[in-house]
N, C-alpha and C positions, 0 to 999 in steps of 0.2 A: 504494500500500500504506500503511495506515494500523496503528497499534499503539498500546496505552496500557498502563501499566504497573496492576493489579489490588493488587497487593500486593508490599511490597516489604522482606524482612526476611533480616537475615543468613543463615537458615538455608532460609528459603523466597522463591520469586519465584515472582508469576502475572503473565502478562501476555496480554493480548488484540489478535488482530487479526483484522483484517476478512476477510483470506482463507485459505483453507487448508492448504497448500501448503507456508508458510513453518514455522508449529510444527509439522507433521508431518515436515520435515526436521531441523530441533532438534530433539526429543524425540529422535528414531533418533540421529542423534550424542551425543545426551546418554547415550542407553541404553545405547551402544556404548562408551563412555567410564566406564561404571561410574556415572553419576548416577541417584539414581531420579526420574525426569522422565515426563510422560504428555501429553497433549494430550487433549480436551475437547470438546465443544459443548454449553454451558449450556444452551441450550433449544432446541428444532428450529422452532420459529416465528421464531425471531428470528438475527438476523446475527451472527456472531460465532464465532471460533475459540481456544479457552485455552489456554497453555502454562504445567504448572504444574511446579517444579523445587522438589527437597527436598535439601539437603546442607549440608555445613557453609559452605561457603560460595557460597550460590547464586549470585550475581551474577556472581563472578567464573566460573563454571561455565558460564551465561549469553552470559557476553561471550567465552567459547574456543570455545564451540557456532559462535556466529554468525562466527566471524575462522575456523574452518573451514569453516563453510557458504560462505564467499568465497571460500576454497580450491577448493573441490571445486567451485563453480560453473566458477573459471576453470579448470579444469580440463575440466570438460565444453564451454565455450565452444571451446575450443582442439581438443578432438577432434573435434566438429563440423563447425569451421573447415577443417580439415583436411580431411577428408573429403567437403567439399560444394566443391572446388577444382575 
């Protein structure tokens, strides 16, 4: 998994990655969280997937997205685990 940050300003963050998956999970945490946040694909011929976040303080908004996306991964890793015994 690859990502690059697009823009990066107090109130706004875009960032790009190569697969889909990952901002389509962030944005829905973000949305769910009261952020307005969306995800993207700049062009359909070409690679790439955008997550764009509006708030007063994006970055930080950003970084609680993703430290719950680790959440709720191990979370899912463990019920799986569980269940495939």
């Amino acid at each position: 998994m690859e990502f690059k940050f697009v823009e990066k300003k107090k109130g706004s963050v875009e960032v790009e990655f190569d697969e889909k998956e990952i901002p389509v999970s962030l944005a829905s945490i973000l949305t769910g969280n009261g952020v307005d946040a969306y995800w993207y694909e700049p062009h359909p011929l070409m690679a790439g997937v955008r997550l764009h976040i509006n708030s007063d303080d994006a970055m930080k908004d950003f970084k609680k997205a993703v430290n719950d996306l680790s959440g709720e991964w191990g979370e899912f890793k463990k019920l799986v685990l569980s269940k495939t015994k």
